[in-house]
N, CA, C and O atoms as a MOPAC input file, in Angstrom:
PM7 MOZYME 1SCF
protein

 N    -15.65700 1   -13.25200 1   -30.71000 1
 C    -16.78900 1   -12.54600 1   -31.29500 1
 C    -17.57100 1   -11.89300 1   -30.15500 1
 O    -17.89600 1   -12.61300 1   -29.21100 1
 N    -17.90300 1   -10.60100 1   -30.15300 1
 C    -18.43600 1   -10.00000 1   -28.92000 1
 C    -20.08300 1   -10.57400 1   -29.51900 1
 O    -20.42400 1   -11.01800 1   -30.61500 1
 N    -20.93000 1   -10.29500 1   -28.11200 1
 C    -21.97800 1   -10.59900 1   -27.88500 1
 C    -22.95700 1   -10.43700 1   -28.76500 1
 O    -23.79600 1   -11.24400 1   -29.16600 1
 N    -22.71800 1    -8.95900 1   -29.11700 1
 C    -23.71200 1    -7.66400 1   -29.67400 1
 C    -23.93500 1    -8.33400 1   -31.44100 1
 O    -25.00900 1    -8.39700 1   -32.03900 1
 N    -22.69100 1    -8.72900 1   -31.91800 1
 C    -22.64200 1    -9.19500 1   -32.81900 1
 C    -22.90500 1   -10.73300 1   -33.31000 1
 O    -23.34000 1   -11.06500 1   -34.41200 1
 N    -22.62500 1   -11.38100 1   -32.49100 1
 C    -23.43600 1   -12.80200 1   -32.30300 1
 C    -25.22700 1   -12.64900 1   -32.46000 1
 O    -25.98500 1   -13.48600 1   -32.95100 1
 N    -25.39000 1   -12.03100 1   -32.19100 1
 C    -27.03800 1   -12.20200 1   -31.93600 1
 C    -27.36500 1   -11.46100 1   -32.82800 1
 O    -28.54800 1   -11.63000 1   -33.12500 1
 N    -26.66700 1   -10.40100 1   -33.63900 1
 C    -27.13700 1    -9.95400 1   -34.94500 1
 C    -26.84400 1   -10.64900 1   -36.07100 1
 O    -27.50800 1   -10.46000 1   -37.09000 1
 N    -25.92900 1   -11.44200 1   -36.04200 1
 C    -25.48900 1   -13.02300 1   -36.85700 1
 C    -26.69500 1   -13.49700 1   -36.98200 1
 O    -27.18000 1   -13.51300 1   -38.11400 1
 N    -27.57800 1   -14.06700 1   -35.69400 1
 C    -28.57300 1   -15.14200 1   -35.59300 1
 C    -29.98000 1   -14.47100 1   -35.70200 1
 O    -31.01800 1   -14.98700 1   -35.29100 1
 N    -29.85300 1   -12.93600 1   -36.46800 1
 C    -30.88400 1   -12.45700 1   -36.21000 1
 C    -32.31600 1   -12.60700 1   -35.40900 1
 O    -33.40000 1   -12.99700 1   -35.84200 1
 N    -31.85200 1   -12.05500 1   -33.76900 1
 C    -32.14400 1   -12.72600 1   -32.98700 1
 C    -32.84000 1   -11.12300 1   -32.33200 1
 O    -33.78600 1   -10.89300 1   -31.58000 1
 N    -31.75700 1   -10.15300 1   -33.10700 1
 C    -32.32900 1    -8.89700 1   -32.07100 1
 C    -32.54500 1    -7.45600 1   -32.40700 1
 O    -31.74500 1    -6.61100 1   -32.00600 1
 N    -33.48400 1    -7.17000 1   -33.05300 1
 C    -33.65900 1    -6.55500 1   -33.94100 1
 C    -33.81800 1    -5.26300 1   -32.87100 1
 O    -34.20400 1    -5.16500 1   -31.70600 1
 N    -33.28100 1    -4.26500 1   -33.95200 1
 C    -33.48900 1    -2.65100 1   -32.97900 1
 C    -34.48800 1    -2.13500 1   -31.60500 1
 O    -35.67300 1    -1.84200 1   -31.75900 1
 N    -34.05400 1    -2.10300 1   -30.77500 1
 C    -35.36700 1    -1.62500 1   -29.99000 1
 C    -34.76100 1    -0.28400 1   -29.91400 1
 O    -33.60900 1    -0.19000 1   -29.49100 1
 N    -35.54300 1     0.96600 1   -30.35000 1
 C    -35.50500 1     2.02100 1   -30.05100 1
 C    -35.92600 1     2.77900 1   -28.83800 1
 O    -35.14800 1     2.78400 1   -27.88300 1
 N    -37.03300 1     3.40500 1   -28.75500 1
 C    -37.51800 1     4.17500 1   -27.75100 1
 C    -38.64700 1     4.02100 1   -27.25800 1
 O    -39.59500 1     4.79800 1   -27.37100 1
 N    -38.60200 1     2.32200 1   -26.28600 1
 C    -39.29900 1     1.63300 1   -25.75500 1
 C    -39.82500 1     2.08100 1   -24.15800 1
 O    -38.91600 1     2.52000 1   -23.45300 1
 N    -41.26400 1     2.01300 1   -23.48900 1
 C    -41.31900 1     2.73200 1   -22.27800 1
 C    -41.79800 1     1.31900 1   -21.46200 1
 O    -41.67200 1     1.14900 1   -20.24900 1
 N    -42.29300 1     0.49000 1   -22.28300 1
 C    -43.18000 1    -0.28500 1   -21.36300 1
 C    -42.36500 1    -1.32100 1   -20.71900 1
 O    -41.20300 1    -1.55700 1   -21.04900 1
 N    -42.89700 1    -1.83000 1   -19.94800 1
 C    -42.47000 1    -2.75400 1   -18.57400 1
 C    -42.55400 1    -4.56700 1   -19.25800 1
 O    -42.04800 1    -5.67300 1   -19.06600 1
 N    -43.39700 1    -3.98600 1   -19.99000 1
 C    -43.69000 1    -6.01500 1   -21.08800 1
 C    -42.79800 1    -5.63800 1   -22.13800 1
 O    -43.09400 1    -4.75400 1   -22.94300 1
 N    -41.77400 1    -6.23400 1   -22.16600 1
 C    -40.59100 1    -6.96300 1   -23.50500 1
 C    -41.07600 1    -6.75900 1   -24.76800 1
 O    -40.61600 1    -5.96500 1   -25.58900 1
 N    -42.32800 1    -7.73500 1   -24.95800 1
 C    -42.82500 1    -7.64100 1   -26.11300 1
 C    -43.72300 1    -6.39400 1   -26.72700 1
 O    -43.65100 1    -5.96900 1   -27.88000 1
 N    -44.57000 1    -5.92200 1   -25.69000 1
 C    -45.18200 1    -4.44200 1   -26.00800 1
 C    -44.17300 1    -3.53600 1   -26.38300 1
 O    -44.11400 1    -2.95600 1   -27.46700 1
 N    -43.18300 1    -3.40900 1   -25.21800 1
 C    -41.98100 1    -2.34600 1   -25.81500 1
 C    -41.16500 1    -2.40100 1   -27.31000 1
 O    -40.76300 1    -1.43400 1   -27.95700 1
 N    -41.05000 1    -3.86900 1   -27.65200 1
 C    -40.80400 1    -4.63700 1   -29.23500 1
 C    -41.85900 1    -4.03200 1   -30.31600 1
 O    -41.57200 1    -3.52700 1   -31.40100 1
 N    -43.24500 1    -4.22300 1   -29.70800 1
 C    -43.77000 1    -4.16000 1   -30.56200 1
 C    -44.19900 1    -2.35000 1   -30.15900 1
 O    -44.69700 1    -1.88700 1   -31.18500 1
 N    -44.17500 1    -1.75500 1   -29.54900 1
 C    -43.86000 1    -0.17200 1   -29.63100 1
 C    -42.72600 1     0.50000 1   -30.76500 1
 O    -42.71600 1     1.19200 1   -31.78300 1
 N    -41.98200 1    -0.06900 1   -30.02800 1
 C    -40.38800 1     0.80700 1   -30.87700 1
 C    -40.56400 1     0.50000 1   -32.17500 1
 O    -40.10400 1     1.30700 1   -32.98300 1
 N    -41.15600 1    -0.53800 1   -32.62100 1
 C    -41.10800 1    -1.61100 1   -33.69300 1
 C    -42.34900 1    -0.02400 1   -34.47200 1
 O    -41.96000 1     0.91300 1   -35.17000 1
 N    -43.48800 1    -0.24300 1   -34.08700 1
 C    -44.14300 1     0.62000 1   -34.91200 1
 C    -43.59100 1     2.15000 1   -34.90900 1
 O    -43.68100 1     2.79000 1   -35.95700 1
 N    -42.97400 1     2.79900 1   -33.65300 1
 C    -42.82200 1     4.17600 1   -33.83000 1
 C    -41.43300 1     4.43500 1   -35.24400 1
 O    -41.41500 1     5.46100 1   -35.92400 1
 N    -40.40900 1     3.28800 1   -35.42000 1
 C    -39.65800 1     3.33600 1   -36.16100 1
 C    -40.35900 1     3.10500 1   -37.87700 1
 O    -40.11000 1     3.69500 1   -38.92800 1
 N    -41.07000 1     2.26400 1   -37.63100 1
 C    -42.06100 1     2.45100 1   -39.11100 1
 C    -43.08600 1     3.02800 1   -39.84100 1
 O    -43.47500 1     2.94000 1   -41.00600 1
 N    -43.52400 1     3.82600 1   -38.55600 1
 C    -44.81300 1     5.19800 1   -38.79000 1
 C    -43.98400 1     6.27500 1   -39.11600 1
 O    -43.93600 1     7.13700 1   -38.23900 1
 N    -43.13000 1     6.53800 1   -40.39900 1
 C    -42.10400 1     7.67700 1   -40.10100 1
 C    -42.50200 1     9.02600 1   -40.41900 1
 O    -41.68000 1     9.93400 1   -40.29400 1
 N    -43.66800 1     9.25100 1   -40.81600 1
 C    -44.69300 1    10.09800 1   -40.95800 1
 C    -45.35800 1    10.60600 1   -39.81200 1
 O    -45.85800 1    11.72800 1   -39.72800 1
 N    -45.33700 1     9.57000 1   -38.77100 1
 C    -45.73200 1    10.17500 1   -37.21700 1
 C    -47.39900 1    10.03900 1   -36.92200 1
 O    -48.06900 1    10.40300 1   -35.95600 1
 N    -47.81000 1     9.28300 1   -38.31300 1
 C    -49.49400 1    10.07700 1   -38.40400 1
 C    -49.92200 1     8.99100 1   -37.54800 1
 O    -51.13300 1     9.20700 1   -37.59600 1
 N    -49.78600 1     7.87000 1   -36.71900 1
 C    -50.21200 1     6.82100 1   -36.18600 1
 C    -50.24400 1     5.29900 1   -36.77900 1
 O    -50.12100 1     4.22800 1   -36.18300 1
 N    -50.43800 1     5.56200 1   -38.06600 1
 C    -50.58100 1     4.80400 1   -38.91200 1
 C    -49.39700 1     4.40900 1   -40.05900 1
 O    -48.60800 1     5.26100 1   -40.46600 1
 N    -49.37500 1     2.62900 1   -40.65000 1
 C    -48.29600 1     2.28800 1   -40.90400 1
 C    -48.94700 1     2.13100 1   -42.24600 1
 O    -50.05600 1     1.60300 1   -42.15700 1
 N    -48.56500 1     2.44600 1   -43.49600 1
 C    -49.00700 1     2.57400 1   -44.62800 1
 C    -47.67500 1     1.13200 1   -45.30600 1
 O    -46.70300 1     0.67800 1   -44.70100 1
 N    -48.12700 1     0.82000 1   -46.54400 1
 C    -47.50900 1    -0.30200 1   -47.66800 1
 C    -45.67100 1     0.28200 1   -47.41500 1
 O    -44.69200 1    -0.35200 1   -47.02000 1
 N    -45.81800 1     1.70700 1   -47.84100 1
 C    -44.49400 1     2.38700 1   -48.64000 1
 C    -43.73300 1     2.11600 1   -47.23700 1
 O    -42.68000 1     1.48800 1   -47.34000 1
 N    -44.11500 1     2.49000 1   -46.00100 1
 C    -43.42700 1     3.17700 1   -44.48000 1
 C    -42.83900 1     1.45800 1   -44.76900 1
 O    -41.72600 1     1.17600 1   -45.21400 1
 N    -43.90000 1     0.49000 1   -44.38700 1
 C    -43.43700 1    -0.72400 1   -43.67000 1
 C    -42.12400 1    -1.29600 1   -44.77300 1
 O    -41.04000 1    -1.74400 1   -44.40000 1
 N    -42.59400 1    -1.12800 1   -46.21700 1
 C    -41.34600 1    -1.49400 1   -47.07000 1
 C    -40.23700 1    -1.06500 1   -46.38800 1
 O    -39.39800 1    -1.66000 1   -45.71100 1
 N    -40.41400 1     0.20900 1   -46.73100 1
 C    -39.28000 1     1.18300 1   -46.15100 1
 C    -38.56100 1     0.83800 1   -45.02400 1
 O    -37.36300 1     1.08200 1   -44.87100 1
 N    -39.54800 1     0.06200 1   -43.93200 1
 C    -38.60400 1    -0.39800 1   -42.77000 1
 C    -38.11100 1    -2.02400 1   -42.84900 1
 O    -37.29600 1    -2.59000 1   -42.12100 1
 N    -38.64100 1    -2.40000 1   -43.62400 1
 C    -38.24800 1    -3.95900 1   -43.87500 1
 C    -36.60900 1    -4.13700 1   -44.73500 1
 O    -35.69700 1    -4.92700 1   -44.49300 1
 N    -36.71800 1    -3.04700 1   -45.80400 1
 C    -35.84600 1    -3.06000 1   -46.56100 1
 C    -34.76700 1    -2.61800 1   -45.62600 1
 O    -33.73600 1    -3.28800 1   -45.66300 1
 N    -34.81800 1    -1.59500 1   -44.78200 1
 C    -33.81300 1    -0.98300 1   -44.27300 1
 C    -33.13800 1    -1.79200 1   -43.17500 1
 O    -32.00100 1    -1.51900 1   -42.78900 1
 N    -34.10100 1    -3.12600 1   -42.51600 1
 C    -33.67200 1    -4.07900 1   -41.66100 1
 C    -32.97000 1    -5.26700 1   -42.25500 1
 O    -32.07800 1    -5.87900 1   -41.66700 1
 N    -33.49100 1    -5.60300 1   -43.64100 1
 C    -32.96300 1    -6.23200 1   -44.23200 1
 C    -31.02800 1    -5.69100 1   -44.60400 1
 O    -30.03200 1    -6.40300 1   -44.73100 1
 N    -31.13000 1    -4.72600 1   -44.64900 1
 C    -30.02000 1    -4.51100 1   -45.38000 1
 C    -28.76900 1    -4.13200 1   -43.81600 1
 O    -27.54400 1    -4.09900 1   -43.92300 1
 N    -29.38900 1    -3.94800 1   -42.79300 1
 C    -28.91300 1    -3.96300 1   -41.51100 1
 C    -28.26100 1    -5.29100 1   -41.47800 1
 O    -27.13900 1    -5.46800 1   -41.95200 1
 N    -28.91000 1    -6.15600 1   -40.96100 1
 C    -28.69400 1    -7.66900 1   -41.08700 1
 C    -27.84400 1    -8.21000 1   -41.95200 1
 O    -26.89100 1    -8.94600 1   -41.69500 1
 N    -28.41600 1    -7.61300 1   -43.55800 1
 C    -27.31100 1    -8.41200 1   -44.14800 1
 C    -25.64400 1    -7.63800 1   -43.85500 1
 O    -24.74700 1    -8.33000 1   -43.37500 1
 N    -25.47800 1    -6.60300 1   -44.10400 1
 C    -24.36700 1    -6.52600 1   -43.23900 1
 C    -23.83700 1    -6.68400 1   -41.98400 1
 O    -22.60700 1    -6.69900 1   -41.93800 1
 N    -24.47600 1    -6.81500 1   -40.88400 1
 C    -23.88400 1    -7.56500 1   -40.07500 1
 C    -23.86300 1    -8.92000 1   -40.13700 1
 O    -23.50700 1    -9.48500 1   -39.10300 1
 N    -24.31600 1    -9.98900 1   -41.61900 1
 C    -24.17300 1   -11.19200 1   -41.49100 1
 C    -22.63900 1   -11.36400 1   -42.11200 1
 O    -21.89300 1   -12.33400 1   -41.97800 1
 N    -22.42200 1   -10.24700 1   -42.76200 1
 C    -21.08500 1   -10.08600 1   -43.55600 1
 C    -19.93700 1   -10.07900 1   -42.50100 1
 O    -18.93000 1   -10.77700 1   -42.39000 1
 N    -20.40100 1    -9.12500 1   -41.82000 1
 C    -18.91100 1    -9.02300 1   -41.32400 1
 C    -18.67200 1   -10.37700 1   -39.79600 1
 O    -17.67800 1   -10.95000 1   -39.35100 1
 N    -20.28200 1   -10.40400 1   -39.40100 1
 C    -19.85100 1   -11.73100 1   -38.79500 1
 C    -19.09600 1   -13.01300 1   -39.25800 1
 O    -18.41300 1   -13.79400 1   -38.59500 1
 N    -19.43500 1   -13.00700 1   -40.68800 1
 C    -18.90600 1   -13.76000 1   -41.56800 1
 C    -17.30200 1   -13.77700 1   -41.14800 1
 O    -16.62800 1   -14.48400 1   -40.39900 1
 N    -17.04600 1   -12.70600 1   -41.96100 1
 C    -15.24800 1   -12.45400 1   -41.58500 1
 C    -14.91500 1   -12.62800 1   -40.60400 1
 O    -13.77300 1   -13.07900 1   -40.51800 1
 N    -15.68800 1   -12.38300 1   -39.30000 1
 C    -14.97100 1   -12.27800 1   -38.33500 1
 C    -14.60400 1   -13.98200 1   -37.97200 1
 O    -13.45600 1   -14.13300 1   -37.55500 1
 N    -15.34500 1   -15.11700 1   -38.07000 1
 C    -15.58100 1   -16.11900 1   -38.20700 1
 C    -14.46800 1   -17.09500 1   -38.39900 1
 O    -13.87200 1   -17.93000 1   -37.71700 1
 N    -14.43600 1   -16.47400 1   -40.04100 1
 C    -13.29900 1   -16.80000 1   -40.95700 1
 C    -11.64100 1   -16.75000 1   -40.45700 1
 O    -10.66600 1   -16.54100 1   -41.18000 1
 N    -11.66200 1   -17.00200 1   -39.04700 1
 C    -10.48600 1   -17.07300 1   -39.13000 1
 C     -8.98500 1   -17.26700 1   -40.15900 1
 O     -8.06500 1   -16.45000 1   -40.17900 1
 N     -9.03900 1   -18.40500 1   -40.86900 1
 C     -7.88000 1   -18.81800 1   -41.44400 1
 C     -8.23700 1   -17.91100 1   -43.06400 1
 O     -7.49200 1   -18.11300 1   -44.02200 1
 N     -9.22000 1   -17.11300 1   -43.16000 1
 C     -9.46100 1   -16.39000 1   -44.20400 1
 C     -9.87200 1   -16.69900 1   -45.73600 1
 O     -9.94700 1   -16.01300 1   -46.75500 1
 N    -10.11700 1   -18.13000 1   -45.39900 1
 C    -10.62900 1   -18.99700 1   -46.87000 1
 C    -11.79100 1   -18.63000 1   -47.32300 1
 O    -12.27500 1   -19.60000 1   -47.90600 1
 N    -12.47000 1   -17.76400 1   -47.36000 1
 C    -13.66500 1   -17.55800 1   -47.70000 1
 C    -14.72200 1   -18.60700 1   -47.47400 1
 O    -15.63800 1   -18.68800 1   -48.29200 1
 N    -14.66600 1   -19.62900 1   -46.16800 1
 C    -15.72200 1   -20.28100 1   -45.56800 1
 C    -15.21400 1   -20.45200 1   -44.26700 1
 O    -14.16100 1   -20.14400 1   -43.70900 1
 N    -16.32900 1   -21.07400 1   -43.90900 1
 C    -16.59900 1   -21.10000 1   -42.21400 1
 C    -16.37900 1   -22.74200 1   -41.98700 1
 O    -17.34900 1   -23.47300 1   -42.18900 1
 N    -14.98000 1   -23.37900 1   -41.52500 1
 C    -15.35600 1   -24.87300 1   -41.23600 1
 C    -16.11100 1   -25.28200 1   -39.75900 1
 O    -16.06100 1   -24.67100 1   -38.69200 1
 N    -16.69400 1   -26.30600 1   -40.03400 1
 C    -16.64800 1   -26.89200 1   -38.49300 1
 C    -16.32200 1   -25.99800 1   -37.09500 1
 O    -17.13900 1   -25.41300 1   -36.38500 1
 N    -14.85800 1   -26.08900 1   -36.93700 1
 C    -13.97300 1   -25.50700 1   -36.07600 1
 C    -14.19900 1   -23.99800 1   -35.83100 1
 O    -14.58800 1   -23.28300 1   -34.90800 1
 N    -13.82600 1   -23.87700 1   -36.92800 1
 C    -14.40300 1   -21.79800 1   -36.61000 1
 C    -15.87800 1   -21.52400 1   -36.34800 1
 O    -16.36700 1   -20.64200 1   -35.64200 1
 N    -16.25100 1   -22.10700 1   -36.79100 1
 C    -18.00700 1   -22.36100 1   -36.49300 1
 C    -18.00100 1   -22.47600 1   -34.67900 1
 O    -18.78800 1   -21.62100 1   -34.27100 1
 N    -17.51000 1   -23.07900 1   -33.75900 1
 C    -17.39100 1   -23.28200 1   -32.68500 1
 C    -17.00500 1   -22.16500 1   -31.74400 1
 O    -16.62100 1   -22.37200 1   -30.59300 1
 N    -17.11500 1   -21.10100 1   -32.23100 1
 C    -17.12100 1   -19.48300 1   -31.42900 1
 C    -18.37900 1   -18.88700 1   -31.32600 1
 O    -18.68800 1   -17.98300 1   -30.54900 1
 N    -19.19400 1   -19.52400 1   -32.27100 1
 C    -20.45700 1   -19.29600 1   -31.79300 1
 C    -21.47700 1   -20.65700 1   -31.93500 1
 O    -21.84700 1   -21.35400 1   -32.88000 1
 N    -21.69200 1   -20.64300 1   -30.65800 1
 C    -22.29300 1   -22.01400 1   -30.39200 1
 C    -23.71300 1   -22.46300 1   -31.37100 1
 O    -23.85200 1   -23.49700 1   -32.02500 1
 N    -24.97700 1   -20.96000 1   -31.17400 1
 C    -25.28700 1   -21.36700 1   -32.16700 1
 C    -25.25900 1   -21.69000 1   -33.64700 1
 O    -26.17900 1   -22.33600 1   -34.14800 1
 N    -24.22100 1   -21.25500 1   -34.36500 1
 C    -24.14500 1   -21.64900 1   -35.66700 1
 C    -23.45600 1   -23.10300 1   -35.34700 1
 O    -24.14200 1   -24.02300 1   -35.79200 1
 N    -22.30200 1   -23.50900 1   -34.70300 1
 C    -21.66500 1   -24.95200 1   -34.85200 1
 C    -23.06100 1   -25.92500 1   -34.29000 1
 O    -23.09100 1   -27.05200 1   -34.78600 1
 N    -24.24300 1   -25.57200 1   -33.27300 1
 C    -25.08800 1   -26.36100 1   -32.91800 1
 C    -26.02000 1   -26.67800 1   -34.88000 1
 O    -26.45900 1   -27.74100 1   -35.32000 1
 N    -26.00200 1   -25.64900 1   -35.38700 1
 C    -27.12400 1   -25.81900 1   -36.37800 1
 C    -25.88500 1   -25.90400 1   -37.84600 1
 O    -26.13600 1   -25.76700 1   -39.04300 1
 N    -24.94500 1   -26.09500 1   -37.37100 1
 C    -23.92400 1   -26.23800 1   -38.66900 1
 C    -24.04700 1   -26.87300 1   -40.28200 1
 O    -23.82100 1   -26.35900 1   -41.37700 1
 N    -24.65800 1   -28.66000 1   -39.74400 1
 C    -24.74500 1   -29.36200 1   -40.69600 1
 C    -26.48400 1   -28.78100 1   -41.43600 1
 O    -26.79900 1   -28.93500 1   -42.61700 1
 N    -27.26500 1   -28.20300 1   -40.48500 1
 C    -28.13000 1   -27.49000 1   -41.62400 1
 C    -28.16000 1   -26.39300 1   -42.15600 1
 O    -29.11600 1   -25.96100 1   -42.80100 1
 N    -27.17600 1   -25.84800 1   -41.95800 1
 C    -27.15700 1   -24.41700 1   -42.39500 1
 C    -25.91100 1   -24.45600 1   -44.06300 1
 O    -25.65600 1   -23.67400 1   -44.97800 1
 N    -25.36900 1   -26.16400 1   -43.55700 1
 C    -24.41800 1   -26.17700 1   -44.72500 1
 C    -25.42600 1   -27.07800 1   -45.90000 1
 O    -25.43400 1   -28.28300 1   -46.15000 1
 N    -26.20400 1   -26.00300 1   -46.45100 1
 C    -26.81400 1   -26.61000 1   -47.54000 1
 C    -26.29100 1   -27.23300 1   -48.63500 1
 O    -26.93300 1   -27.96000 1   -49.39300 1
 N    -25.01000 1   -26.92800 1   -48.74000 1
 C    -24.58600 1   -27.99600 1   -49.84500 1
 C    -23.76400 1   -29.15200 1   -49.54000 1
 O    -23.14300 1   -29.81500 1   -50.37100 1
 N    -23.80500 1   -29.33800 1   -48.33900 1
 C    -22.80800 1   -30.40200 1   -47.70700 1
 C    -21.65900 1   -30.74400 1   -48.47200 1
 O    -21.49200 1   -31.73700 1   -49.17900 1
 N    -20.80400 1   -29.69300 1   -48.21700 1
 C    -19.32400 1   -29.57900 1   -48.35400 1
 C    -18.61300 1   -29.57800 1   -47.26400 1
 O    -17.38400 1   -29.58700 1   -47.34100 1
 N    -19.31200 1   -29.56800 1   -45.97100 1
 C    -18.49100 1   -29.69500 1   -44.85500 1
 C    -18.42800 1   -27.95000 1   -44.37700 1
 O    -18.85500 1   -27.69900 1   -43.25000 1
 N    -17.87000 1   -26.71000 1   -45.28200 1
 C    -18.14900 1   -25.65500 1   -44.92100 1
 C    -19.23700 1   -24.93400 1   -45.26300 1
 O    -20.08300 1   -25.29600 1   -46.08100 1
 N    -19.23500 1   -23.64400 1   -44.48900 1
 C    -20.37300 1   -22.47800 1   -44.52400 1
 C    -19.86000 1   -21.68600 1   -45.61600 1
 O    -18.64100 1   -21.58300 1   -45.74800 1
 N    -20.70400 1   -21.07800 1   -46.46200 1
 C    -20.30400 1   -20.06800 1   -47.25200 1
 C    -20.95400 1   -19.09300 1   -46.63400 1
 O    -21.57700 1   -19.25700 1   -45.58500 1
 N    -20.83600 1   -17.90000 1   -47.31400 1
 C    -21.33300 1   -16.69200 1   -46.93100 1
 C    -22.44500 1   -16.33600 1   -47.83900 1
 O    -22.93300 1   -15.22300 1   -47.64500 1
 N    -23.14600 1   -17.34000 1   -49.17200 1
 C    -24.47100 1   -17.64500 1   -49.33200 1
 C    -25.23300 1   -17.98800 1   -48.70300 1
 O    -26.30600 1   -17.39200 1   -48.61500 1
 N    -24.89300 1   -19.31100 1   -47.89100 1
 C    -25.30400 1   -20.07000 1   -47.00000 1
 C    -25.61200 1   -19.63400 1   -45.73700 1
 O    -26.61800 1   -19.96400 1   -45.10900 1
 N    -24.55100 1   -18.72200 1   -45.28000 1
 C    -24.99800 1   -17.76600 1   -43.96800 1
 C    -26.50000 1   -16.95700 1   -44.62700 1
 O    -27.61000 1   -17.17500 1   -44.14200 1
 N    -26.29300 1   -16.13900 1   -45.64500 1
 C    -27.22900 1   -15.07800 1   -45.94800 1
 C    -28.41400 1   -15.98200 1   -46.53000 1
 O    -29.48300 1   -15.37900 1   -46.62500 1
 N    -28.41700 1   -17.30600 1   -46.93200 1
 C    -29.94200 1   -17.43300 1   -46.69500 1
 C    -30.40700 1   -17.99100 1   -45.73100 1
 O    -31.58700 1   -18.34100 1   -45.78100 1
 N    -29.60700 1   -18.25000 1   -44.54000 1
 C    -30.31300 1   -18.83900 1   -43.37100 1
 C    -30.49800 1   -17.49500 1   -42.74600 1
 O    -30.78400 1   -17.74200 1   -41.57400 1
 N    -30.48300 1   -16.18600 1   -42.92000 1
 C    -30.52300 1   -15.12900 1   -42.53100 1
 C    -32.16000 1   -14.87100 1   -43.45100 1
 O    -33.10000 1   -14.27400 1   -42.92600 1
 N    -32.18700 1   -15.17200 1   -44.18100 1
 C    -33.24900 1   -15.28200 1   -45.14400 1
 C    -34.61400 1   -15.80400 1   -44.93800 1
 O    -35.76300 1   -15.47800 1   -45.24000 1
 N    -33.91200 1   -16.90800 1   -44.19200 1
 C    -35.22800 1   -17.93300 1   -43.85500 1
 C    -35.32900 1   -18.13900 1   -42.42600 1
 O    -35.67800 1   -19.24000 1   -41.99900 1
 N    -35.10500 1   -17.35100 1   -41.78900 1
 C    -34.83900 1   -16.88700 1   -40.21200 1
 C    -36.32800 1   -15.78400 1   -39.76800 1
 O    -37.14600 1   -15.67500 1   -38.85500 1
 N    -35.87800 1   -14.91700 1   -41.52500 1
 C    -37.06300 1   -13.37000 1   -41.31000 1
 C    -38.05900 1   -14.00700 1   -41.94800 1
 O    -39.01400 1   -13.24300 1   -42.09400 1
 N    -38.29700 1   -15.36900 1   -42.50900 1
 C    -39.41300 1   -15.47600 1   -43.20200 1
 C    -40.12000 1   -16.98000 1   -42.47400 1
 O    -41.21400 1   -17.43700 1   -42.80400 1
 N    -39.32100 1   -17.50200 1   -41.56600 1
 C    -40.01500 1   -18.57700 1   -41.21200 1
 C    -41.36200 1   -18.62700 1   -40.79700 1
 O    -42.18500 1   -19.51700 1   -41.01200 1
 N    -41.54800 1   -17.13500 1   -39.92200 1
 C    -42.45800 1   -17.18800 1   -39.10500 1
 C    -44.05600 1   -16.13100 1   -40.16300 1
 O    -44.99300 1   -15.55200 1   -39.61400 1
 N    -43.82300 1   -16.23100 1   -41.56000 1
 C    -44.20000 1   -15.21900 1   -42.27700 1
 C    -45.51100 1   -16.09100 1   -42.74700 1
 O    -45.35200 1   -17.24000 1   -43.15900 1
 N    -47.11200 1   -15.35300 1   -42.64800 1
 C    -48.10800 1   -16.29200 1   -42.90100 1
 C    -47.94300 1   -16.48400 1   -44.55400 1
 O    -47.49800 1   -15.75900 1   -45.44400 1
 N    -48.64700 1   -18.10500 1   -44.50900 1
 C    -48.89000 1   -18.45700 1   -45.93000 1
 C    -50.09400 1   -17.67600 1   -46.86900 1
 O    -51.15600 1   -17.15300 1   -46.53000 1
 N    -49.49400 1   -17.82500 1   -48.09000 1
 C    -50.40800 1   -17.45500 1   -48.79900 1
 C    -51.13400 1   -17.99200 1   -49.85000 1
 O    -52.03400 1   -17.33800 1   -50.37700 1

């Protein structure tokens, strides 16, 4: 599994576009707004930010797909143990990510830990 795709598995690395600054996180949080102001006016309105959430969402979930497959070695439509062990973090977080404790990953199971990855850090309401 190349790199690029591992870390979009663990949604870990979300687009940086056309970042200038010298701080990581300013440049994150730069690219981050110039990609969701798509109007240009400075400002991030309800519709823009949907608009960019949905469109990250749907990024992600396809690359959780095809990480999926790629995974899937023996092609059973789950992820055991063993194949899990190409990428360290999923075999490290295996037994919680296998919410139904069957021993394998489904590709539900991938997509809501993909789920609850973008929402862990999301304030209560």
């Amino acid at each position: 599994m190349n790199k690029t795709l591992l870390i979009i598995a663990l949604c870990a690395a979300p687009l940086i576009g056309h970042a200038t600054s010298g701080d990581p996180k300013q440049a994150y949080i730069d690219s981050s707004f110039a990609v969701m102001d798509s109007n240009g006016d400075g400002h991030i309105d309800k519709a823009e930010y949907a608009k960019y959430q949905q469109a990250r969402f749907s990024r992600q979930a396809d690359s959780i797909d095809a990480a999926f497959k790629e995974m899937d070695a023996d092609k059973d439509g789950k992820i055991s143990r063993k194949e899990a062990t190409v990428v360290p973090e999923i075999a490290q977080y295996f037994a919680g990510l296998d919410t139904d404790g069957d021993g394998y990953l489904s590709l539900k199971e991938m997509q809501q830990a993909m789920v609850a990855a973008q929402t862990a850090d999301a304030p209560a309401k």
